[in-house]
N, C-alpha and C positions, 0 to 999 in steps of 0.2 A: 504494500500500500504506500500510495506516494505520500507524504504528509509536507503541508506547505503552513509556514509561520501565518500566524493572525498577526493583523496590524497592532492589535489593540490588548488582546485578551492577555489574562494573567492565570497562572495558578496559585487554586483555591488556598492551596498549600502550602507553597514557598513564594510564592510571589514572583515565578519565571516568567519569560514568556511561553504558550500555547502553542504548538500545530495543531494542523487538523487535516484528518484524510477520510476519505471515504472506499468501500466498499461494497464491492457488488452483489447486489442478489436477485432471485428469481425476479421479481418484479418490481425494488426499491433498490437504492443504496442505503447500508449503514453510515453515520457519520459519526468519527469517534474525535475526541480529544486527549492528547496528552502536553505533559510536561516537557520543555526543553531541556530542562536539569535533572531528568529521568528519577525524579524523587520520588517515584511509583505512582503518580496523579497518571488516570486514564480513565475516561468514561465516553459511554457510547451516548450521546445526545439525541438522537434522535432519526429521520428515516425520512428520505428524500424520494417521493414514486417515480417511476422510469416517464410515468406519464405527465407530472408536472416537467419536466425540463427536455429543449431540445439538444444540446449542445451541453460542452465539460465548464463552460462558463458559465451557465446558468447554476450549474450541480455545485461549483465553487464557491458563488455566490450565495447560494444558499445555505451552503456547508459554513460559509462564513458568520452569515447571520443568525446562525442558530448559537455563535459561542460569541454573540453579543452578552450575556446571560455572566460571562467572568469580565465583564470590565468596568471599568469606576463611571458611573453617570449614566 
C-alpha cells in the first residue's frame, strides 16, 4: 500500500505527522492511517465505494479528508 503524508494531520499519540493509504477491495477501498514515527498509531478510518470516485484523485482526496478528524481547528 502506497501511503502519502497528510498536509495537516497529526498523531493522536505522539504528535507526528500522519500518512494515509488506501486499499482495495471487492467493491470499496479501505482507508487507513498511520504514524510517521511508527509509534504503533494505525487505524482504519473508514471506506471509500468504487462507485463514489472516478479516478486515484478523487480516492486521494477523499482519503484525505477523512483524517481531517487528527488536526487542530
Amino acid at each position: 500500500m502506497l501511503m502519502i503524508e497528510h498536509p495537516s494531520a497529526a498523531c493522536p499519540e505522539c504528535s507526528q505527522p500522519l500518512l494515509y493509504g488506501t486499499k482495495e477491495e471487492a467493491s470499496s477501498w479501505k482507508v487507513y492511517y498511520e504514524c510517521t514515527a511508527k509509534c504503533g498509531f494505525e487505524e482504519r478510518v473508514g471506506r471509500v465505494s468504487m462507485s463514489e470516485v472516478d479516478h486515484q484523485d478523487e480516492l486521494d482526496r477523499k482519503a484525505e479528508e477523512m483524517g481531517e478528524r487528527y488536526t487542530e481547528g
